[in-house]
C-alpha positions in Angstrom: 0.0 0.0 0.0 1.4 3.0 -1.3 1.5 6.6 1.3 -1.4 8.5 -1.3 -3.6 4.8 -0.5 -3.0 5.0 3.2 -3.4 8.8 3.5 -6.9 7.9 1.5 -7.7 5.0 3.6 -7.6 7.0 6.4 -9.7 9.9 5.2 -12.4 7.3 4.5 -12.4 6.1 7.4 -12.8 9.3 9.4 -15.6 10.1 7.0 -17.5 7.2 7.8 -16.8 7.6 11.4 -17.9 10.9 10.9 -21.0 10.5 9.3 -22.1 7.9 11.7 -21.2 10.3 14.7 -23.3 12.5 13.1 -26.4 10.4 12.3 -26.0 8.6 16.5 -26.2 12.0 17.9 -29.3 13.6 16.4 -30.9 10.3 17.2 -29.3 10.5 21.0 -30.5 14.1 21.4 -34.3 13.2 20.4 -34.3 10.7 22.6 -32.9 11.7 25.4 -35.2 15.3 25.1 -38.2 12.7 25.1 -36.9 10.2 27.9 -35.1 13.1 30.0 -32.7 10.5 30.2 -28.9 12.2 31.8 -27.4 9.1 30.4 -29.1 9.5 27.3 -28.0 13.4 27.0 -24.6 12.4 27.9 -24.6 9.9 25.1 -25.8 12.5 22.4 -22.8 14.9 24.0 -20.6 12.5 23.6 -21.5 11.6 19.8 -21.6 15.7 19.0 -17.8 15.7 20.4 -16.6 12.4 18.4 -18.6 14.4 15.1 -16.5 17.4 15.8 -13.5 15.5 16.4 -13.8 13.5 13.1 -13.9 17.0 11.4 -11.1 18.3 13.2 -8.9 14.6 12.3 -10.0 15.4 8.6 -8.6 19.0 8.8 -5.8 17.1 10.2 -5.5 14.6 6.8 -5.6 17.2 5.0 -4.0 20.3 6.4 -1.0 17.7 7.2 -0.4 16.3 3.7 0.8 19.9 2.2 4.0 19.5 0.3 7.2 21.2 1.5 7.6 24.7 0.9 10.3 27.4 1.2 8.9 28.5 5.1 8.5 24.8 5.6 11.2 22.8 4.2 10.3 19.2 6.2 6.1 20.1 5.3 3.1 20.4 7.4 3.1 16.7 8.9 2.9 18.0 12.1 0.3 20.3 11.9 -1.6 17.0 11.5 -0.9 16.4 15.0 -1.9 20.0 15.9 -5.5 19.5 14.4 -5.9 15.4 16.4 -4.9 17.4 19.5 -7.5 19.9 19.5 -10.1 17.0 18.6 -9.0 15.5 21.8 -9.1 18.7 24.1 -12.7 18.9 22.5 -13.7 16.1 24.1 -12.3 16.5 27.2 -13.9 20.0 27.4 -17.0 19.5 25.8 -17.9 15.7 26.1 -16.4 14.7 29.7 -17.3 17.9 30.9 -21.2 17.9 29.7 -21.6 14.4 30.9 -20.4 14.2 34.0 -21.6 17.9 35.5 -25.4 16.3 34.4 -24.7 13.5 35.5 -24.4 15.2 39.0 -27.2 17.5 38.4 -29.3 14.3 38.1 -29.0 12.6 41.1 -29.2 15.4 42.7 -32.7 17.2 41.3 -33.6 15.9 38.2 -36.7 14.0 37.2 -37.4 11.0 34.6 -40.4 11.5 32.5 -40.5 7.8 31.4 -40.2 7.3 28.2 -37.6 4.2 28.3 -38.8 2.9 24.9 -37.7 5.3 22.7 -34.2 5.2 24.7 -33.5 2.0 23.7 -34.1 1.7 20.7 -32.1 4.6 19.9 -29.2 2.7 21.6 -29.6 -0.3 19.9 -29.8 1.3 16.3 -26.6 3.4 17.3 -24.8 0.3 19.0 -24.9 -1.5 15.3 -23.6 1.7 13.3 -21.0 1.9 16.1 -19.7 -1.7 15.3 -19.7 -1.2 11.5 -17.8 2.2 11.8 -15.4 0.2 14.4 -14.9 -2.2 11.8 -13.4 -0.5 9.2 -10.9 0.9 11.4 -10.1 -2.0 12.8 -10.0 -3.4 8.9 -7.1 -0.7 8.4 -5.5 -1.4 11.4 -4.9 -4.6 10.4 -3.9 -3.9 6.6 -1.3 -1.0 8.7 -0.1 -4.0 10.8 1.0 -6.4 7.8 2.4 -3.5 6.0 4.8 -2.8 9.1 5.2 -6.6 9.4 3.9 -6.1 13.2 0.4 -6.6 15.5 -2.2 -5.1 15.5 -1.7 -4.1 19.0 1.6 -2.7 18.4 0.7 -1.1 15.7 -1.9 1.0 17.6 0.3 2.2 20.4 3.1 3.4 18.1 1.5 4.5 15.0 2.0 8.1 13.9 -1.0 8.4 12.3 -3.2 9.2 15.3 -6.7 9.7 12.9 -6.7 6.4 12.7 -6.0 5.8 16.2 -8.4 7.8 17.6 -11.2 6.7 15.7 -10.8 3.2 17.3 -10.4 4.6 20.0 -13.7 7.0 20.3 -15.9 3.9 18.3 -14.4 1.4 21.2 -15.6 4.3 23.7 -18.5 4.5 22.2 -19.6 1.4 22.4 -18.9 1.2 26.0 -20.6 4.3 26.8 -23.9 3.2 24.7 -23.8 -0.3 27.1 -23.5 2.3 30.2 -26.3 4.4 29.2 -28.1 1.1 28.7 -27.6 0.2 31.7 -28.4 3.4 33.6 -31.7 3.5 31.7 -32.5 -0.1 32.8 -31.5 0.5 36.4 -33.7 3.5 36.8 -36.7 2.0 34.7 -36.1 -1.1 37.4 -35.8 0.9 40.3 -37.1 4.1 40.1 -34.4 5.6 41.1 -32.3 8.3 38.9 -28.9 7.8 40.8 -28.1 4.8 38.3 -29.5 7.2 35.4 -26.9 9.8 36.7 -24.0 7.6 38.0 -24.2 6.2 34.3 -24.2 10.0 32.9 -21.0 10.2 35.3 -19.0 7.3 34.6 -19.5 8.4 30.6 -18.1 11.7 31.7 -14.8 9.6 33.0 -14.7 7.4 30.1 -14.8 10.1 27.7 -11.9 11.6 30.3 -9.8 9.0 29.5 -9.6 8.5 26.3 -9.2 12.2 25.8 -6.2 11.9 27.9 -4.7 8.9 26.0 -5.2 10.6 22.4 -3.5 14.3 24.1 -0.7 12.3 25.0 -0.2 10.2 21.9 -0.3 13.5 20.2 2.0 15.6 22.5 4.0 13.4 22.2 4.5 13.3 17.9 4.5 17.4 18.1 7.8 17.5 20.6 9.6 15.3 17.8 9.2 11.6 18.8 11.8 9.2 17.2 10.5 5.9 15.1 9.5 2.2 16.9 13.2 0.9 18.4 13.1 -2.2 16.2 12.3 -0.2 12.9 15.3 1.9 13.8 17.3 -1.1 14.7 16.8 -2.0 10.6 17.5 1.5 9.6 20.9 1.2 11.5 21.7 -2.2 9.6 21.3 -0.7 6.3 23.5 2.1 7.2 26.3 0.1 8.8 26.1 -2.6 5.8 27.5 -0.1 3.2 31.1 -1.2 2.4 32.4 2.4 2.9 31.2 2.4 6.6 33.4 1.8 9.8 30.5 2.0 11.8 27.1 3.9 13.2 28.2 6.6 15.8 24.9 8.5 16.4 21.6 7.8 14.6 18.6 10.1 14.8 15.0 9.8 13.7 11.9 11.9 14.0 8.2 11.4 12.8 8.0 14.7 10.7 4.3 13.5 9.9 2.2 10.4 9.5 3.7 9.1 6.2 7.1 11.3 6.7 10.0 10.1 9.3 13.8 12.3 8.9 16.7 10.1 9.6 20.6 11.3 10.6 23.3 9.5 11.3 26.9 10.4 12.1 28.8 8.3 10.5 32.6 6.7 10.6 34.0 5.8 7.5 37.0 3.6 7.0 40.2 5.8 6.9 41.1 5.0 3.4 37.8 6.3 1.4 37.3 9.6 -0.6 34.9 12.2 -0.8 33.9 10.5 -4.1 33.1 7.6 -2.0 31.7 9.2 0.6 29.2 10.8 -1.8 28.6 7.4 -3.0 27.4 5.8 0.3 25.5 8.5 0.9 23.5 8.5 -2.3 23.5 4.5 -1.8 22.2 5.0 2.2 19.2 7.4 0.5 18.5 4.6 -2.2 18.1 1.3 -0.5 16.4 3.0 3.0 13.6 4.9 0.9 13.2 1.9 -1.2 13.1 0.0 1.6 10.7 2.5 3.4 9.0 4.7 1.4 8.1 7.1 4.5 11.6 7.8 4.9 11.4 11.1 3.6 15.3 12.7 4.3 18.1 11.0 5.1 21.2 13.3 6.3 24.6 11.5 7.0 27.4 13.5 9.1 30.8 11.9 8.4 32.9 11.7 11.6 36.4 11.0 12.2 37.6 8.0 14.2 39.3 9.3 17.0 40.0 8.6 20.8 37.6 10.2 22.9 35.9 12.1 19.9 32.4 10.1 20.5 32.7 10.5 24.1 32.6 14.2 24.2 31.0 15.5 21.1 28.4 13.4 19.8 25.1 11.9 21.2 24.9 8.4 21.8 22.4 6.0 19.3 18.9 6.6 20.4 16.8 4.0 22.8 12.9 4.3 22.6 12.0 2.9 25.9 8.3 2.7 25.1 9.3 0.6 22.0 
């Protein structure tokens, strides 16, 4: 799969994700006017903040796929990352912070008018979109997972393309948060009582927390410059120190300048005896087999250094370790 058919990919699957949101939350905010249902309102709350985020992840597709320009010589990857992080502040703000300040207000004063019917039916009918939306993210995942010859589950907690990320992640929340509601619903219809209707509105509120939390991080984290998976820059290194001009590896950087766009730099100590010519050479040859090798290596920059006591030591940086690889 080419970048331009995984950049696609993921725009689909944002739109549908997106679309789906959108349809699940008008139907969420009829019935939960009807009902009265807090769990109900905090569900439609939550689907209005996974619609908003799916348009801010598409602005994120496509703001971050810009070519390179003269102000921004590596592009506008990261802006992509600027766009997924607002999405999750949006749903911290707006969909953890609706549901679980009604949720309170509910069991504190609030009133059920008892229309469970609607309620659930409305959950059920949003529970099956849900899945199919999760699906097709969790198809990509996949495809994303053979194509890095790794799992699934790997693949999700180290992928740079957080769209896709997050929209397994709000679907999977989703789904969890339309079981709660059913459940609060049930309790209260069982009961009488509104504390389950509101505790349900609340523990939405703290899912929705959550993954907002997980999705700033994941993000945060891609904006400060966050180097590539340790065992894909374990393979980079190889190909570097398997040119026939090469001593050996000194210092080797990397950074996720986007989704589909990594920067790789090396120091590098030549044997004694080879020329600038050479050196030229290798680092033509070093561009040539890493980008065929990985087409998202987008720049590859190698510093030659001279072998000398005590020169490593003092003046360069030692190979990088990703400890959450």
């Amino acid at each position: 799969m080419s970048e331009a058919e995984a950049r696609s990919e993921s725009v689909g699957t944002v739109m549908v994700a997106g679309a789906a949101n959108l349809a699940i939350a008008l139907a969420k905010l009829v019935a939960g006017l009807i009902s009265g249902s807090a769990a109900m309102l905090s569900e439609a709350a939550h689907s209005v903040a996974d619609t908003t985020t799916e348009v801010l992840l598409y602005l994120a597709l496509r703001r971050g796929a810009r070519p390179a320009d003269v102000r921004h010589p590596f592009g506008y990857g990261k802006e992509s990352y600027v766009w997924a992080f607002l999405a999750a502040l949006f749903t911290f703000v707006a969909g953890a912070g609706f549901a679980i300040t009604h949720g309170v207000t509910t069991i504190l004063v609030h009133q059920h008018s008892g229309h469970y019917f609607v309620s659930y039916v409305v959950l059920a009918v949003s529970f099956l979109i849900e899945t199919v939306s999760l699906g097709r993210a969790v198809r990509q995942i996949r495809r994303e997972a053979r194509r890095w010859r790794t799992t699934a589950r790997r693949f999700l907690r180290l992928t740079p393309d957080t769209t896709v990320k997050a929209v397994f992640l709000e679907d999977t929340a989703a789904l969890i948060g339309i079981l709660l509601a059913g459940i609060g619903v049930a309790l209260s219809q069982l009961t009488g009582d509104e504390l389950y209707d509101g505790l349900a509105s609340i523990a939405i509120g703290l899912l929705l927390l959550v993954l907002a939390i997980v999705l700033a991080k994941a993000n945060i984290s891609l904006l400060v410059g966050r180097s590539i998976p340790e065992r894909l820059r374990h393979e980079v290194e190889q190909e570097l120190a398997a040119l026939p001009t090469v001593d050996r590896i000194d210092t080797l950087l990397t950074m996720q300048l986007g989704p589909e766009d990594i920067l790789v730099a090396a120091k590098v100590d030549f044997h004694d005896d080879v020329t600038g010519a050479d050196i030229e050479t290798a680092a033509d040859e070093a561009e040539r087999r890493l980008t065929e090798r990985y087409p998202e290596i987008a720049y590859v920059f190698l510093d030659p250094t001279p072998s000398r006591p005590g020169t490593r030591a003092r003046h360069t940086r030692h190979t990088q370790e990703d400890p959450s690889a």
